[in-house]
PyMOL Python script that loads the backbone (N, CA, C, O; Angstrom):
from pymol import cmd

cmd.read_pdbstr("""\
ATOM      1  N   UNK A   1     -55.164  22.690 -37.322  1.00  0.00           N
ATOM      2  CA  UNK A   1     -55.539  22.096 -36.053  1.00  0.00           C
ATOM      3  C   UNK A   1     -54.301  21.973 -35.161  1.00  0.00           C
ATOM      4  O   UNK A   1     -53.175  21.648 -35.538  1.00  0.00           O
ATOM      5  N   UNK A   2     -54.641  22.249 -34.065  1.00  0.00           N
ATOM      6  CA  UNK A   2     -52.972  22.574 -32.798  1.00  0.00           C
ATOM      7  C   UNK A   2     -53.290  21.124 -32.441  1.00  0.00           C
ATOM      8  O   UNK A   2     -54.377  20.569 -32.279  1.00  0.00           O
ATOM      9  N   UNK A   3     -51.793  20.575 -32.347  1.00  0.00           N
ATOM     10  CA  UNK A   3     -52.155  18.952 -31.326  1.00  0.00           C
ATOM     11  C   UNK A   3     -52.146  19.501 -29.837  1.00  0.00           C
ATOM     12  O   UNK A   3     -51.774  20.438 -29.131  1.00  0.00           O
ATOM     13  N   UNK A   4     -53.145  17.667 -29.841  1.00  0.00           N
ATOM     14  CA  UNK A   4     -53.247  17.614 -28.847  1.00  0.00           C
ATOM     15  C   UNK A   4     -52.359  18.275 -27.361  1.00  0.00           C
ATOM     16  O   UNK A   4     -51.231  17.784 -27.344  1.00  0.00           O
ATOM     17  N   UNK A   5     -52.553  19.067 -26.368  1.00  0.00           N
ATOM     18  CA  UNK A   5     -51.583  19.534 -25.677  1.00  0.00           C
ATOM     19  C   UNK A   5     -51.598  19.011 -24.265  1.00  0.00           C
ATOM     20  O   UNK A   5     -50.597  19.261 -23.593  1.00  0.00           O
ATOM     21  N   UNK A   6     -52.684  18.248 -23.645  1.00  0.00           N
ATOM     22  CA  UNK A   6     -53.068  17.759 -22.706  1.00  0.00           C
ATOM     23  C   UNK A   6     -52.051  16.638 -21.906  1.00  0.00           C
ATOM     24  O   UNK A   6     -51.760  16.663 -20.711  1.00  0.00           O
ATOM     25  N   UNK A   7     -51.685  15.832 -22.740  1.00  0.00           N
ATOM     26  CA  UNK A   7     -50.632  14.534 -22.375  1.00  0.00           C
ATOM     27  C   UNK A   7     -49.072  15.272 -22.790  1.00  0.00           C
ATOM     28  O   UNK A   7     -48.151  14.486 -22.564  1.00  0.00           O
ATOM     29  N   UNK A   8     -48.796  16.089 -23.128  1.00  0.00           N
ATOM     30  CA  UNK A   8     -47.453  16.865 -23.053  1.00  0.00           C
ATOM     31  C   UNK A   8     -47.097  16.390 -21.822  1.00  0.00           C
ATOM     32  O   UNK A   8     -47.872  16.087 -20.916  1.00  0.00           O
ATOM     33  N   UNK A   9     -45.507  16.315 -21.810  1.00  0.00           N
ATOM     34  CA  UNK A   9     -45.082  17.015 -20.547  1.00  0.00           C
ATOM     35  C   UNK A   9     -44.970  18.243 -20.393  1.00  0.00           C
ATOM     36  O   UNK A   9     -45.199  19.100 -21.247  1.00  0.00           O
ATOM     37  N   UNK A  10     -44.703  18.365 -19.575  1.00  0.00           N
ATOM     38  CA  UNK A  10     -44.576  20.008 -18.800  1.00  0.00           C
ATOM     39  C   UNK A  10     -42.898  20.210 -18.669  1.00  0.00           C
ATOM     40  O   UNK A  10     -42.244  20.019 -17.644  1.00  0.00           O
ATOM     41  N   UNK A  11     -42.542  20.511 -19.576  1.00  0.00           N
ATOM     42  CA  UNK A  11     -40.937  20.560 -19.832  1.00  0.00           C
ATOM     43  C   UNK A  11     -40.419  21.852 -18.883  1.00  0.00           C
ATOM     44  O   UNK A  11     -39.216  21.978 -18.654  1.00  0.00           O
ATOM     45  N   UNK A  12     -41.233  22.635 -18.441  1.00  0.00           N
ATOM     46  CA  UNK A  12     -40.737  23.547 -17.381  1.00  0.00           C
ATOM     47  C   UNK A  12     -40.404  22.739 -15.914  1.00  0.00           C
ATOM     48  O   UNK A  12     -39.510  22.920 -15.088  1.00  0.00           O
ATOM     49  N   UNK A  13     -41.384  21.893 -15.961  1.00  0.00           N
ATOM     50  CA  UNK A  13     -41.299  21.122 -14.381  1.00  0.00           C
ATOM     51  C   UNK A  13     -40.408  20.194 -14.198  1.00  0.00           C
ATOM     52  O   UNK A  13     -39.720  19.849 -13.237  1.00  0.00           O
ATOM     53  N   UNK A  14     -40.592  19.663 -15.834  1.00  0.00           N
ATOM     54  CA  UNK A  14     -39.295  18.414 -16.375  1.00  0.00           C
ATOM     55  C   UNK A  14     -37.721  19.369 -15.806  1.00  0.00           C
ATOM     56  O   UNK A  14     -37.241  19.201 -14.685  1.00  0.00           O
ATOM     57  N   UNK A  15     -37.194  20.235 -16.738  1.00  0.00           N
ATOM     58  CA  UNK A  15     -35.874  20.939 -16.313  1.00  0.00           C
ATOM     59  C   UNK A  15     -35.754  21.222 -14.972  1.00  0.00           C
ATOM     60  O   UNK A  15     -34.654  21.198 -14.421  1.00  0.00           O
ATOM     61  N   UNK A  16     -37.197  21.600 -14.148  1.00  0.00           N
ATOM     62  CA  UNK A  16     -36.722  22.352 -12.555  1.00  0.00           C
ATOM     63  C   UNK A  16     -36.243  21.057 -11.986  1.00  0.00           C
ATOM     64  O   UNK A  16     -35.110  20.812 -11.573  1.00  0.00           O
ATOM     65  N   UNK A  17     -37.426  20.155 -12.032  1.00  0.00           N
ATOM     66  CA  UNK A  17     -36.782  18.915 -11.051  1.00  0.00           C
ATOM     67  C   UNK A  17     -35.104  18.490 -11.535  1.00  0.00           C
ATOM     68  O   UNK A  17     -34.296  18.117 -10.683  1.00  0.00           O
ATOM     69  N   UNK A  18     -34.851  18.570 -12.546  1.00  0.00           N
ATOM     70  CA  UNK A  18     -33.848  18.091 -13.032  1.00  0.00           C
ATOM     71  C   UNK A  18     -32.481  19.093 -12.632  1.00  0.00           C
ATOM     72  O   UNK A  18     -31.335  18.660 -12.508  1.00  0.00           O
ATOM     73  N   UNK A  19     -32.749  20.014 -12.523  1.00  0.00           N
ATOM     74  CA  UNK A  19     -31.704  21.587 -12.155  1.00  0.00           C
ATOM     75  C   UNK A  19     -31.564  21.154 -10.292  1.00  0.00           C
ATOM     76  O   UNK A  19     -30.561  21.180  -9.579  1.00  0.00           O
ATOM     77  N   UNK A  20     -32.813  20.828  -9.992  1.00  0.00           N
ATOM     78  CA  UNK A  20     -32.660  20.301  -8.072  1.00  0.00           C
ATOM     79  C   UNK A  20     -31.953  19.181  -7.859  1.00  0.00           C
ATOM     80  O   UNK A  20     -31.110  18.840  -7.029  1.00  0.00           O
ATOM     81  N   UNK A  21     -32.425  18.730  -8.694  1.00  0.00           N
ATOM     82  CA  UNK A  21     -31.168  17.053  -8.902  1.00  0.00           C
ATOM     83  C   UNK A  21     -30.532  17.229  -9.115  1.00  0.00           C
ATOM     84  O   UNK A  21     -29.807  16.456  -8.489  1.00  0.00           O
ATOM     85  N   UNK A  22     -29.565  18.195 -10.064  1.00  0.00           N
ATOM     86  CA  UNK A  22     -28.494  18.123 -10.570  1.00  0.00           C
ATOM     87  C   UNK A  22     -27.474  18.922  -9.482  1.00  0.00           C
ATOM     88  O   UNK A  22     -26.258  18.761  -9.375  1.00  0.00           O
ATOM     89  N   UNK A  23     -28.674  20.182  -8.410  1.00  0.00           N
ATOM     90  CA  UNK A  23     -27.693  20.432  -7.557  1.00  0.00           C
ATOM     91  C   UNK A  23     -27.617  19.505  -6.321  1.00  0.00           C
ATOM     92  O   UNK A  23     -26.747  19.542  -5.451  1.00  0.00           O
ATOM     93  N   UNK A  24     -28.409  18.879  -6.373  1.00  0.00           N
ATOM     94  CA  UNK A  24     -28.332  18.070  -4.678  1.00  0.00           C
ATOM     95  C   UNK A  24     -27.414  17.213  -5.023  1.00  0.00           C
ATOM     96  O   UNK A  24     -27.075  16.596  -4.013  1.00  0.00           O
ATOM     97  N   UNK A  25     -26.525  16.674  -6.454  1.00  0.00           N
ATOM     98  CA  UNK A  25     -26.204  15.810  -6.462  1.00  0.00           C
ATOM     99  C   UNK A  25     -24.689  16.211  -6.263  1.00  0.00           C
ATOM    100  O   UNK A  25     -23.741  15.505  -5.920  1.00  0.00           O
ATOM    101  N   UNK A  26     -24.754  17.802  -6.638  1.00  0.00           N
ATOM    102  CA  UNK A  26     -23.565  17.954  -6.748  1.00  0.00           C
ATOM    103  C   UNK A  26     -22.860  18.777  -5.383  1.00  0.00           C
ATOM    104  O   UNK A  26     -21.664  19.031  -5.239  1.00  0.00           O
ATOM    105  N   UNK A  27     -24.221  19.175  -4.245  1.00  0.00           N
ATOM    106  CA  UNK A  27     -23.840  19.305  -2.847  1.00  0.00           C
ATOM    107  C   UNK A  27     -23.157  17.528  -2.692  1.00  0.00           C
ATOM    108  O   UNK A  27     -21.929  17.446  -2.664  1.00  0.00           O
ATOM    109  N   UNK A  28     -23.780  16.524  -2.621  1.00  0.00           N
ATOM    110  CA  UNK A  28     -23.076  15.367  -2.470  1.00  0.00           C
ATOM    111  C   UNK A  28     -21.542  15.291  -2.295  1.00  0.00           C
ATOM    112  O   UNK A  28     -20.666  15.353  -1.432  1.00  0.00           O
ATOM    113  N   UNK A  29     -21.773  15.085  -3.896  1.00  0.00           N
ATOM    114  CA  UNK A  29     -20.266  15.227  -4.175  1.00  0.00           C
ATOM    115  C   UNK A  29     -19.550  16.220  -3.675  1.00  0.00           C
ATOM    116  O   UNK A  29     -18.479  15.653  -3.455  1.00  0.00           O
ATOM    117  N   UNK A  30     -19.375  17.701  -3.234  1.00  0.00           N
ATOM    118  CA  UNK A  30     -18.837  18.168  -2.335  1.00  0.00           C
ATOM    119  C   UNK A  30     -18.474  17.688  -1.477  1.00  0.00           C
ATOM    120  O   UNK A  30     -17.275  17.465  -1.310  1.00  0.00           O
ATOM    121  N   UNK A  31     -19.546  17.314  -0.500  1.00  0.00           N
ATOM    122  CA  UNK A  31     -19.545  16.295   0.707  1.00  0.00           C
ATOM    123  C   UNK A  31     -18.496  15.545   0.620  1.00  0.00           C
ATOM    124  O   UNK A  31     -17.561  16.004   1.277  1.00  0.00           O
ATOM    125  N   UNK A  32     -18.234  14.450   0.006  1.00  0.00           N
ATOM    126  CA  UNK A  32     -17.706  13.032  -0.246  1.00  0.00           C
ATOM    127  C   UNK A  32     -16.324  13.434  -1.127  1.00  0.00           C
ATOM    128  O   UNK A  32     -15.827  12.534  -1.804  1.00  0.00           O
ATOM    129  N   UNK A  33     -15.862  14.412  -1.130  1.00  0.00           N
ATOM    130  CA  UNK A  33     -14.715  15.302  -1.643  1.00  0.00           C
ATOM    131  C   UNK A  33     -14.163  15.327  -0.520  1.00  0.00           C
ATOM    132  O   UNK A  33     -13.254  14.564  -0.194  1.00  0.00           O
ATOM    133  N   UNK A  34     -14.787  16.452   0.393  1.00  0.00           N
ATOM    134  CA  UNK A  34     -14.393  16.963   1.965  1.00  0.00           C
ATOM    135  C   UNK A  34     -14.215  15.593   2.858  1.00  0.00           C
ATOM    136  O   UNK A  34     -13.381  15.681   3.758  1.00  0.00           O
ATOM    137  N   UNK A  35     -14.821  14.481   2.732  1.00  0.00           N
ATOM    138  CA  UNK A  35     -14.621  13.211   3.791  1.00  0.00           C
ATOM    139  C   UNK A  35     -13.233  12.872   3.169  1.00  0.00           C
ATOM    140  O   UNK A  35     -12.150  13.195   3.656  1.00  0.00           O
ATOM    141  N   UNK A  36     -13.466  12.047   1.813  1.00  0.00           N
ATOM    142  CA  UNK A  36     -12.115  11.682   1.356  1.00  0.00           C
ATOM    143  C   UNK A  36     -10.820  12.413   1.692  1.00  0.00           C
ATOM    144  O   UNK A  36      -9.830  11.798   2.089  1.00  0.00           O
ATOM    145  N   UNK A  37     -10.846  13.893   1.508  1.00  0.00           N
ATOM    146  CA  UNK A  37      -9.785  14.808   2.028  1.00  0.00           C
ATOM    147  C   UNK A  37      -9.411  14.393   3.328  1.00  0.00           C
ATOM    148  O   UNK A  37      -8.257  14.211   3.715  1.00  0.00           O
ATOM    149  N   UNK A  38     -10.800  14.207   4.197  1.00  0.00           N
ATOM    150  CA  UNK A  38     -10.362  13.881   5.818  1.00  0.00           C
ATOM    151  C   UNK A  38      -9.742  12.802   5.793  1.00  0.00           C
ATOM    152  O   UNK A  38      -8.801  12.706   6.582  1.00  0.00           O
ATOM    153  N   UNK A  39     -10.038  11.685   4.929  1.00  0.00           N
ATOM    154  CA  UNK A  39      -9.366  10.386   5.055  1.00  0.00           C
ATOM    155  C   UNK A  39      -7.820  10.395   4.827  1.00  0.00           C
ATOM    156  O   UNK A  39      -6.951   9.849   5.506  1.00  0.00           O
ATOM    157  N   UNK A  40      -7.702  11.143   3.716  1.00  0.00           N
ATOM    158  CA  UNK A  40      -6.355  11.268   3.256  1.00  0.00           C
ATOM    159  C   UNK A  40      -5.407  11.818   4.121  1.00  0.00           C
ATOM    160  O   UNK A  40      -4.291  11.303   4.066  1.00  0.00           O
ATOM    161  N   UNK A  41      -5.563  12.670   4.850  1.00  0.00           N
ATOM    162  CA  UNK A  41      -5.081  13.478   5.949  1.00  0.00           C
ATOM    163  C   UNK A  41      -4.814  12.645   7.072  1.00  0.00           C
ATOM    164  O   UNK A  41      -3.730  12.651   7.656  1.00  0.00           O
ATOM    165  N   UNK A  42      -5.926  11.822   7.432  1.00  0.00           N
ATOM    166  CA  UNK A  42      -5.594  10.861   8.750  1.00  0.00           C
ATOM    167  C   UNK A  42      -4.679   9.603   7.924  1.00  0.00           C
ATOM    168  O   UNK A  42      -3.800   9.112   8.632  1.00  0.00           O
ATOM    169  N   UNK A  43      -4.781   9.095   6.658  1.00  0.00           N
ATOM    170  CA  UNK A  43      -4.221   8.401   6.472  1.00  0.00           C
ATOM    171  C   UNK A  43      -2.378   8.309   6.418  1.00  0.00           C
ATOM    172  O   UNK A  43      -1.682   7.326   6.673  1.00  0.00           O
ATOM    173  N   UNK A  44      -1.854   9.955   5.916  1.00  0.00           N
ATOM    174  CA  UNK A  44      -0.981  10.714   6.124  1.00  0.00           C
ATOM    175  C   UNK A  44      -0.091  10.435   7.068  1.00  0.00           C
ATOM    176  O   UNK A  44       1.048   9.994   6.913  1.00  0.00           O
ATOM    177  N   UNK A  45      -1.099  10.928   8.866  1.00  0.00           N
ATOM    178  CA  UNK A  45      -1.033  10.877   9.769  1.00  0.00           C
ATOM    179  C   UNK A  45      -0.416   9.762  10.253  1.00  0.00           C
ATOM    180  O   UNK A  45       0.658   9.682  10.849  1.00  0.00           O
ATOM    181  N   UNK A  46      -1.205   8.889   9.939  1.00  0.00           N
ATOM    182  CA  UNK A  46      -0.963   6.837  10.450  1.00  0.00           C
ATOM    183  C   UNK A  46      -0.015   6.700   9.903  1.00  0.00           C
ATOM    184  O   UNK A  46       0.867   6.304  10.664  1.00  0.00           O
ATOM    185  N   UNK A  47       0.478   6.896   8.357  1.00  0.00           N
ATOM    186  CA  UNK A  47       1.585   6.514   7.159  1.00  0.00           C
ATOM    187  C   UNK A  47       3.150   7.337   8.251  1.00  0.00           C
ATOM    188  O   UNK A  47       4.318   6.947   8.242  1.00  0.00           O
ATOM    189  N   UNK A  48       2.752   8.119   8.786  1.00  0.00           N
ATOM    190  CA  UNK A  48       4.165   9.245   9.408  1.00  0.00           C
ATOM    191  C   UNK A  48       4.212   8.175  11.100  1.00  0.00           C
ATOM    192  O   UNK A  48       5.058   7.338  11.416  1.00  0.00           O
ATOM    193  N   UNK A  49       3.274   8.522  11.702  1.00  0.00           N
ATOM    194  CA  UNK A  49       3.762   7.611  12.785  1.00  0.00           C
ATOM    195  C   UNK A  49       4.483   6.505  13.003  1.00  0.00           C
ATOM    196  O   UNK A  49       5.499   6.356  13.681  1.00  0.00           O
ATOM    197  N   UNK A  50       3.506   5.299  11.995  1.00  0.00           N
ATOM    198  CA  UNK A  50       4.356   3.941  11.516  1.00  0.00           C
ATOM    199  C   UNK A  50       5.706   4.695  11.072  1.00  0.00           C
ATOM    200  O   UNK A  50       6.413   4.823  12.071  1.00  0.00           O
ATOM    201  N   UNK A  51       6.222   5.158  10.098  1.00  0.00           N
ATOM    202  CA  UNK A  51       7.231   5.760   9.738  1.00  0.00           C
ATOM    203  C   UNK A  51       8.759   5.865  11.108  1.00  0.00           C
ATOM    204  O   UNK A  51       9.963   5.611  11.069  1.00  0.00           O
ATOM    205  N   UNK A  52       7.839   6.354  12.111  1.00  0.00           N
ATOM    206  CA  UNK A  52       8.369   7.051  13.130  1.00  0.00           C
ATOM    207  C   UNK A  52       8.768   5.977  14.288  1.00  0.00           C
ATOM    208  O   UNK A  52       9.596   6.202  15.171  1.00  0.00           O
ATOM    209  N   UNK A  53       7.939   4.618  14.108  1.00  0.00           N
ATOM    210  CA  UNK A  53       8.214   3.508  15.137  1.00  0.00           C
ATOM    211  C   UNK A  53       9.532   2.384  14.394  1.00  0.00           C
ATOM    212  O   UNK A  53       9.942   2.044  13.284  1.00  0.00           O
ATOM    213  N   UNK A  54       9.787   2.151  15.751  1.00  0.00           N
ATOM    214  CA  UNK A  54      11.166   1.382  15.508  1.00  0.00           C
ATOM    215  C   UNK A  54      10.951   0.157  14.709  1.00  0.00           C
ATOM    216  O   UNK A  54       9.889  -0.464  14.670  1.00  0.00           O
ATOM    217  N   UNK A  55      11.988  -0.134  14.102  1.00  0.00           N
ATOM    218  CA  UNK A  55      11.788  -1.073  12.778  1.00  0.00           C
ATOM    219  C   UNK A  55      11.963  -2.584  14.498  1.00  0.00           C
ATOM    220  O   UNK A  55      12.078  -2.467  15.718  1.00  0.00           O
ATOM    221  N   UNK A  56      11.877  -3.810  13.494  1.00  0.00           N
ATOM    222  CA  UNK A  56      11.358  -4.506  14.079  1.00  0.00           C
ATOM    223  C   UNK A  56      12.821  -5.327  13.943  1.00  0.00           C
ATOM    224  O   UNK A  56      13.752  -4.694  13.444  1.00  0.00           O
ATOM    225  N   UNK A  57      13.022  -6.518  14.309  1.00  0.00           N
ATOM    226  CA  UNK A  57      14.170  -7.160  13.739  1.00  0.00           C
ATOM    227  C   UNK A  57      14.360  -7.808  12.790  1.00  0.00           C
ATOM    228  O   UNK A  57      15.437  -8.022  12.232  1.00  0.00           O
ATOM    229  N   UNK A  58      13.077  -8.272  12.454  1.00  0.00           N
ATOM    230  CA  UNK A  58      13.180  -9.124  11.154  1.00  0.00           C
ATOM    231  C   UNK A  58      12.805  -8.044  10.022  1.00  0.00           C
ATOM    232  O   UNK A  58      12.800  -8.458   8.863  1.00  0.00           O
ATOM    233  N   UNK A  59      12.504  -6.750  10.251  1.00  0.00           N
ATOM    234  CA  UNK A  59      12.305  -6.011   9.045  1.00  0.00           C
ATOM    235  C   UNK A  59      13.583  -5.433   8.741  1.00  0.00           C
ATOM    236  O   UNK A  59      13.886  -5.040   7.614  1.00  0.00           O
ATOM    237  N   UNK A  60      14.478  -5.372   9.939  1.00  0.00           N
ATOM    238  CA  UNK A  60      15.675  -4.682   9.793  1.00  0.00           C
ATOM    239  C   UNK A  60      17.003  -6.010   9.368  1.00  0.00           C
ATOM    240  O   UNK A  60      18.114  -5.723   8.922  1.00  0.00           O
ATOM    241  N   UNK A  61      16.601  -7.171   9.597  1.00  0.00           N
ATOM    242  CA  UNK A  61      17.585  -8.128   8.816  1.00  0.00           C
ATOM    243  C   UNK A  61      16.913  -8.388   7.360  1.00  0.00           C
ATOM    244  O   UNK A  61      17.324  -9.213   6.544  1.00  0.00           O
ATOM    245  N   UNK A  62      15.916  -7.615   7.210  1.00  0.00           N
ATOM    246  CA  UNK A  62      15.217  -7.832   5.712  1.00  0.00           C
ATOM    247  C   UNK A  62      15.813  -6.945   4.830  1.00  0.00           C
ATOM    248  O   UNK A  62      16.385  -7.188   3.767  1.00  0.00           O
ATOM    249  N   UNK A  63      15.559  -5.581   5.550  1.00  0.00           N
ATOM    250  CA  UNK A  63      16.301  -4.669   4.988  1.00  0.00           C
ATOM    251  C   UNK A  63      17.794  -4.561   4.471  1.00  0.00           C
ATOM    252  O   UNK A  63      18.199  -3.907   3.510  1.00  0.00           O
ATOM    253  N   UNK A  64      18.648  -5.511   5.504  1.00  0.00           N
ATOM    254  CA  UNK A  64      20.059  -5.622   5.451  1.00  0.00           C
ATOM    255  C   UNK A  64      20.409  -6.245   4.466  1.00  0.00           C
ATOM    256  O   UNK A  64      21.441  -5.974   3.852  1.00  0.00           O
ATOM    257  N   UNK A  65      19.419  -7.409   4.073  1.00  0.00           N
ATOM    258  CA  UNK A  65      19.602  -8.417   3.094  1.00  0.00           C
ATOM    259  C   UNK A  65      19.556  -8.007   1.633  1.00  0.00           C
ATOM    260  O   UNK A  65      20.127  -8.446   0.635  1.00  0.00           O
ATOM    261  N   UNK A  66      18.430  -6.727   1.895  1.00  0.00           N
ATOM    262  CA  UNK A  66      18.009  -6.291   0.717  1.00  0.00           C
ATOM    263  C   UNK A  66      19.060  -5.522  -0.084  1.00  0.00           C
ATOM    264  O   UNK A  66      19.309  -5.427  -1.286  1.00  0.00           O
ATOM    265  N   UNK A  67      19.631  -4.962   1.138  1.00  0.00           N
ATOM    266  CA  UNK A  67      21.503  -3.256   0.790  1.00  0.00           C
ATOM    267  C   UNK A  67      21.994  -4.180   0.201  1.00  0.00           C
ATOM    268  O   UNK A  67      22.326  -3.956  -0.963  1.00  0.00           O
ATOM    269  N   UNK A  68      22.277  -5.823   0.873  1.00  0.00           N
ATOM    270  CA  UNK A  68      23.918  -6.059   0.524  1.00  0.00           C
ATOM    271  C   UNK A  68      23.714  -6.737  -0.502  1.00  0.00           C
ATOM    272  O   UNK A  68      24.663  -7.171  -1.154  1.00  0.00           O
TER     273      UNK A  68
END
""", "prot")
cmd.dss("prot")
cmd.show_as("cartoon", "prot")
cmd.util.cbc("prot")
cmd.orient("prot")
């Protein structure tokens, strides 16, 4: 006697949905790769400018304090 086959899942439909999920999830993550990159880049950006502005006076008698 073959069991019952009626209440099976359907393990073909089970894997597809699961193969669409597994790529939409991993377009995502692409995504959110490429933003972070953008972040890092502008953050770069901000980190070099500050860099580039004149120290202040009390950062520069901080600094002095710190050499000697």
């Amino acid at each position: 006697m073959l069991p019952n086959t009626d209440d099976a899942p359907d393990v073909r439909a089970i894997v597809m949905s699961l193969a669409s999920e597994a790529a939409s999830l991993d377009a995502h993550v692409r995504r959110l790769r490429e933003e972070i990159s953008g972040v890092d880049a502008r953050l770069d950006a901000v980190h070099e400018s500050l860099r580039g502005l004149p120290a202040s006076r009390s950062r520069a008698r901080a600094r002095e304090r710190s050499t000697v």
